[in-house]
C-alpha positions in Angstrom: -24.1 37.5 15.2 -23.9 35.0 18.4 -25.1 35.5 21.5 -22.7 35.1 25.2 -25.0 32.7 27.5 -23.0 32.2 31.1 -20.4 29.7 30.3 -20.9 27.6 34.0 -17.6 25.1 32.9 -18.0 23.9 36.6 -16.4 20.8 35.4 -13.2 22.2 33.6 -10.4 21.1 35.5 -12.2 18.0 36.8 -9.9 14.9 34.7 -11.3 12.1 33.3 -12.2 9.8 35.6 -12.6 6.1 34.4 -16.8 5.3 35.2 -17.0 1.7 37.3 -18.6 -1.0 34.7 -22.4 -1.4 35.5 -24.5 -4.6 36.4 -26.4 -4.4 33.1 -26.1 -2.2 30.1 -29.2 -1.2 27.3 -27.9 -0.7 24.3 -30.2 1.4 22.0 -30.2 0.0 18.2 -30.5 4.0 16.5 -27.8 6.0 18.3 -26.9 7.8 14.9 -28.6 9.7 12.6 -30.1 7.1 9.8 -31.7 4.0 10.0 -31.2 2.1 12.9 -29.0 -1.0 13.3 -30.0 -4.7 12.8 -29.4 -7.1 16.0 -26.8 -10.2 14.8 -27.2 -11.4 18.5 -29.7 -13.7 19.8 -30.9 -13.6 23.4 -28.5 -15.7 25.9 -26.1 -15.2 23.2 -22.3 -14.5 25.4 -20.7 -11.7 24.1 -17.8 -10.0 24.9 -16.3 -5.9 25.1 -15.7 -4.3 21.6 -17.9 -7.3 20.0 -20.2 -6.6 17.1 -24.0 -7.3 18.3 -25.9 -5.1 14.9 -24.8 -4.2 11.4 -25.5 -0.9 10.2 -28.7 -0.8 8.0 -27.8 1.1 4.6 -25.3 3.6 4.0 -26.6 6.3 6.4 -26.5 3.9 9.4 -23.5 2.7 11.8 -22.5 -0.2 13.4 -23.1 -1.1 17.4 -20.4 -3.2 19.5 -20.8 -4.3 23.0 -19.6 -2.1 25.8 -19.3 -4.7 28.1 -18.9 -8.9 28.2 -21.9 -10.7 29.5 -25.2 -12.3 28.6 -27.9 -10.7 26.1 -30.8 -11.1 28.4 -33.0 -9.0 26.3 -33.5 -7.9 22.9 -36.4 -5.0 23.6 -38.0 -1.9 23.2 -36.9 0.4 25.7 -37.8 4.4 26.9 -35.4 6.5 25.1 -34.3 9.7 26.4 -37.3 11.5 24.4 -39.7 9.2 26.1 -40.3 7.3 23.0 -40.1 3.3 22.8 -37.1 2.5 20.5 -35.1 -1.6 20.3 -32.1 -2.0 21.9 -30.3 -4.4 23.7 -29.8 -5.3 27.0 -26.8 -7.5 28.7 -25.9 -8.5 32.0 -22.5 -7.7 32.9 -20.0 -10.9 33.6 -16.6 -9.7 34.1 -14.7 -7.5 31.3 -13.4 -10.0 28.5 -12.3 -7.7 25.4 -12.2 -9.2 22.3 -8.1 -10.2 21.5 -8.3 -7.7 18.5 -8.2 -4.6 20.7 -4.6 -3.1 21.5 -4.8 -2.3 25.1 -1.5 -0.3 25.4 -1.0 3.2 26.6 1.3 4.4 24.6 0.3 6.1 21.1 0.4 4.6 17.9 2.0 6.9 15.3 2.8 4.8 12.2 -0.1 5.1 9.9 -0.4 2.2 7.4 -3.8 1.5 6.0 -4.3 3.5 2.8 -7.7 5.9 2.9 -10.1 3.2 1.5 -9.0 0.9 4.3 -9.3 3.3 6.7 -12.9 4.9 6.0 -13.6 0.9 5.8 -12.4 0.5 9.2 -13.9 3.6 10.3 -17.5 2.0 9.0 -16.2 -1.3 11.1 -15.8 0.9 14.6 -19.4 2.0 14.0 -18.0 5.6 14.5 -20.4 8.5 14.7 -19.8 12.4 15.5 -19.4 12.6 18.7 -20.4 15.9 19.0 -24.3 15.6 19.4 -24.9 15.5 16.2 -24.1 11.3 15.7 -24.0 11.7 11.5 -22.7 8.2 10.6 -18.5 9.2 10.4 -17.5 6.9 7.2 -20.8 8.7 5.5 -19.1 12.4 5.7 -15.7 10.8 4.6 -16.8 9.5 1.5 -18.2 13.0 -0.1 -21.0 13.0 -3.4 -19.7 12.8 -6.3 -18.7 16.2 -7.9 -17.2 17.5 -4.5 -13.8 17.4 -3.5 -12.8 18.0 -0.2 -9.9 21.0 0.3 -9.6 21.3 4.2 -10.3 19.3 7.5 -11.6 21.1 10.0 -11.5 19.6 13.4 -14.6 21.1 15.9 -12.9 22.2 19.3 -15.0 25.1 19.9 -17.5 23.1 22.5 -19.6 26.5 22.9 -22.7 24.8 25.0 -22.7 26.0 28.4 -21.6 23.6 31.1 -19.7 21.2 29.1 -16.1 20.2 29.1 -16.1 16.6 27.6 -14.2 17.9 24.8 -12.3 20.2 26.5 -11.0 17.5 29.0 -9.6 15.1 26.0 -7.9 18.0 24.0 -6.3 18.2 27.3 -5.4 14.6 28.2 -5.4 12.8 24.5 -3.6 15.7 22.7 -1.0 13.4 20.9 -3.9 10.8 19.9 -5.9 13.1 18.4 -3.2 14.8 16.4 -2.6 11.2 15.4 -6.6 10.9 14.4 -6.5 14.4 12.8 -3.8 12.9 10.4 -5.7 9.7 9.9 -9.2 11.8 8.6 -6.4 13.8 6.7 -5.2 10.8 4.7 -9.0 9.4 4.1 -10.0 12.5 2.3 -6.9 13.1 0.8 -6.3 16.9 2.0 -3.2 18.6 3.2 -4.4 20.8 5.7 -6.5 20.5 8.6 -7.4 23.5 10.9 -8.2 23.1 14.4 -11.1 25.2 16.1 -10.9 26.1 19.6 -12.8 28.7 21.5 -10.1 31.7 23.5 -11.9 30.1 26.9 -10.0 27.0 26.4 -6.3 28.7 26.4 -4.7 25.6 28.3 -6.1 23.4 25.6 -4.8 26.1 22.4 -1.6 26.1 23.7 -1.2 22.3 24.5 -2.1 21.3 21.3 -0.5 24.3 19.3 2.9 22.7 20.8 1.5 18.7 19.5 0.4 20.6 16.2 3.1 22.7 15.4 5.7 19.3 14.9 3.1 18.3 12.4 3.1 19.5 8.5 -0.3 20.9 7.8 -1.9 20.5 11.0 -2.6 24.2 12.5 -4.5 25.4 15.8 -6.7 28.4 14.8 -8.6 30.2 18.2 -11.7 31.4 17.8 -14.1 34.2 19.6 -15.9 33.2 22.4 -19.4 33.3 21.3 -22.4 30.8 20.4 -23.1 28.8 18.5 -19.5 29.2 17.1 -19.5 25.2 17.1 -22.0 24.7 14.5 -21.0 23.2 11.4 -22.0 25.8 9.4 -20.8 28.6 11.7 -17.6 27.1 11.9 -16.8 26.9 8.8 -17.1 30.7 7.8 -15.5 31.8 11.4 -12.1 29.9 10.2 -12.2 29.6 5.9 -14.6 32.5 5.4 -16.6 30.3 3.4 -20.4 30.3 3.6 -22.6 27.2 3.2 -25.0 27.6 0.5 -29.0 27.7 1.5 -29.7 24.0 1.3 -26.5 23.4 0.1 -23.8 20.7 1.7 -20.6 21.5 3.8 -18.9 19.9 1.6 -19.9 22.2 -1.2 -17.2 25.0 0.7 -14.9 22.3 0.2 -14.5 21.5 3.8 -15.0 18.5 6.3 -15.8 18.9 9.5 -15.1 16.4 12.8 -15.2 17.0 16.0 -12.2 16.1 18.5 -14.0 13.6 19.8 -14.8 11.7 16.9 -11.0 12.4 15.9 -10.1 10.4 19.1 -12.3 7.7 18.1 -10.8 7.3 14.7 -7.0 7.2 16.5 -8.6 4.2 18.5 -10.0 2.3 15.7 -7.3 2.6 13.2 -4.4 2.5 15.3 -5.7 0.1 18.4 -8.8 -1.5 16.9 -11.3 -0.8 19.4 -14.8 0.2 18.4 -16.6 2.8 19.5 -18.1 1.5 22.6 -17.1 3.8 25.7 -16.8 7.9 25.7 -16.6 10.8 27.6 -19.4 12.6 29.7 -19.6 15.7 31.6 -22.2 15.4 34.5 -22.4 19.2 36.1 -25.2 21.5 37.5 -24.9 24.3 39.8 -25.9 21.8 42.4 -24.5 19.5 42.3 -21.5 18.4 44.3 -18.9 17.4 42.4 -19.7 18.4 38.2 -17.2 15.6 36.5 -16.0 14.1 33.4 -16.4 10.4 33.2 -15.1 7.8 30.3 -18.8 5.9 30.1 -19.6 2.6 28.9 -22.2 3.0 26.4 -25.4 2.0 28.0 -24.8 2.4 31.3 -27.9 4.0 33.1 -27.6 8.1 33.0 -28.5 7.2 37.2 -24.8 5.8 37.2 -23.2 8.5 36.7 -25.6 11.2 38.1 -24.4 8.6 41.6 -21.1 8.8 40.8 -21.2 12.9 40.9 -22.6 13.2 44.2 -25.6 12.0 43.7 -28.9 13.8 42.9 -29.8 17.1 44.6 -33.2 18.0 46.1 -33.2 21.2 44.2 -33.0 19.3 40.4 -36.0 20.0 38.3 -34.4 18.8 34.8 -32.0 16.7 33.7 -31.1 17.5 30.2 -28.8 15.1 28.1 -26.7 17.3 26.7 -26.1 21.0 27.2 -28.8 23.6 27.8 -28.7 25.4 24.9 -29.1 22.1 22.3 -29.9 19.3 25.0 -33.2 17.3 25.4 -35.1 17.2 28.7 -35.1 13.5 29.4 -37.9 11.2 31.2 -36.3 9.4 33.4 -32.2 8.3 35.0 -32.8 5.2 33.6 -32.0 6.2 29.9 -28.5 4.4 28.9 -25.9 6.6 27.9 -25.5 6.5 24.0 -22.5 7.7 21.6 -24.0 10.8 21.5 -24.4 11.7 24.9 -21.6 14.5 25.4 -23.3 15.6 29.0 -25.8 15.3 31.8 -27.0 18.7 33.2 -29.4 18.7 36.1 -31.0 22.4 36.1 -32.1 23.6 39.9 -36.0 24.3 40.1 -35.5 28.1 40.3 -33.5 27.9 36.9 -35.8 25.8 35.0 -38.8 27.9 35.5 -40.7 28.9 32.1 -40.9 32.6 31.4 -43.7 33.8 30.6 -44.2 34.1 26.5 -44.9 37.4 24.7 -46.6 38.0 21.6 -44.6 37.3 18.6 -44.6 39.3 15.1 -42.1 37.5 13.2 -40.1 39.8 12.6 -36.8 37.1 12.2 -34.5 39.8 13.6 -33.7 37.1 15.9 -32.7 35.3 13.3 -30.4 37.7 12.3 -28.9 37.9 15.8 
């Protein structure tokens, strides 16, 4: 099965570039699967960067930190990407004061010493979510039902959606910190092997973190067949452990865990530097535009920010879709904030984005199949 869409990684060698902070950020309250967070701010409360401003909700729900240090001006609803009005929380930048927790240092932190309930607890703290698309609340998968036990970790580098490179770029340029975080998610679920899946397009990436993996016991680097949607969960799991998912069933229930480097990153900065989940990175690309990027975004900063920051917007766009254009939404408007599951911008040219016309259907499901 699969299909081969054009892969269009315009932004592939373009590094990480660190986004400037904007003048005001909206924080939406439900950037995670679940229910939605509950505000412990007030407005003209002062807050600062990496400082809790909701509490997750019930188990399936995540905590939401301040991307920035300023003054809540308003506690809201806002237009969400989907064009639906959903709370959040807005604050006007002052500076960049990080809380004093947060270990601001470079270099990476290898000595792992919080036992696994600590660190799923401090996972739940970060208000850590998977970062890719999907935003399932991370210390929720960590803690499987009883009756399952986890055999494997299987860390998602396959990023199949056309156009984007978000993950690509950090396999690349946080190799050693996500080995680190691979070994972390290792220890909270108490397996001795994790597997690495990434796509044959990304060779650079294979062989950089083959050589990281390889010094590690139990951590290996499997490439996978170009082909979508080799990153689904579900799909990814039977491309690397031949394991299928039963209907209805869990993931778990193959005895595997899934994460996606991204969200393996995030756990490396939580545990080892304490610093919530507050920033991350974006591809912004389209055919054209003038220079497709990868940014490392505050969350909430305007999608307009960084559409700027790319060269602006061209005259040819007809639709900006947050995320890729195979799973992304069209969104309403560039003054949605960026959330933790934002993974890319796309901006489709008017030619591109034109409907087809639709054929009779019979329902056969051999597309299904394919």
């Amino acid at each position: 099965g699969g299909v081969h869409p054009p892969e269009n990684k315009l932004s592939a060698a373009g590094k990480i570039q660190v986004l400037p902070i904007p003048e005001k950020v909206i924080i939406p309250l439900g950037q995670h699967i679940g229910a939605p967070a509950t505000p412990i701010v007030q407005k003209g409360d002062k807050v600062k960067t990496g400082q809790l401003i909701a509490q997750a909700s019930g188990f399936v729900s995540a905590n939401i930190h301040s991307s920035v240090s300023g003054t809540v001006s308003a506690i809201d609803n806002i237009i969400d990407a989907a064009g639906l009005s959903k709370p959040a929380i807005t604050i006007q930048v002052e500076g960049d004061e990080w809380i004093p927790e947060i270990d601001r240092s470079e270099k990476p932190a290898h000595n792992i010493t919080l036992s696994k309930e600590e660190i799923v607890k401090a996972i739940a703290a970060a208000g850590i979510v998977g970062m890719g698309g999907a935003t399932f609340p991370t210390q929720v998968k960590l803690t499987p039902p009883p009756g399952n036990k986890a055999e494997v970790l299987i860390i998602n580098g396959v990023e199949c959606e056309p156009y984007l490179t978000a993950d690509h770029r950090i396999m690349l340029e946080k190799a050693e910190e996500i080995i680190i975080g691979v070994q972390i998610l290792m220890k909270a679920i108490d397996v001795k092997r994790a597997i690495i899946g990434i796509e044959n397009n990304k060779k650079d990436a294979i062989a950089h973190l083959q050589n990281i993996a390889g010094k590690v016991l139990g951590v290996e680097v499997c490439p996978l067949k170009v082909k979508y949607p080799q990153g689904g969960e579900k799909q990814l799991i039977d491309a690397i452990i031949r394991r299928q998912v039963p209907s209805g069933g869990l993931p778990i229930s193959t005895g595997a865990v899934v994460q996606n480097v991204g969200t393996a990153f995030a756990v490396y900065e939580a545990i080892q530097k304490n610093k919530p989940l507050f920033e991350r990175i974006v591809t912004v690309t389209g055919k054209s535009l003038k220079s497709p990027s990868n940014f490392l975004v505050r969350i909430g900063t305007p999608i307009g920010q960084l559409i700027d920051a790319a060269g602006g917007l061209p005259d040819d766009t007809e639709k900006i879709v947050s995320g890729g254009p195979m799973m992304g939404k069209a969104v309403v408007s560039t003054d949605i904030p960026t959330t933790k599951g934002c993974s890319g911008i796309l901006l489709i040219q008017n030619r591109e984005a034109e409907r087809k016309e639709m054929y009779p259907c019979i329902r056969c499901a051999k597309c299904v199949a394919v």
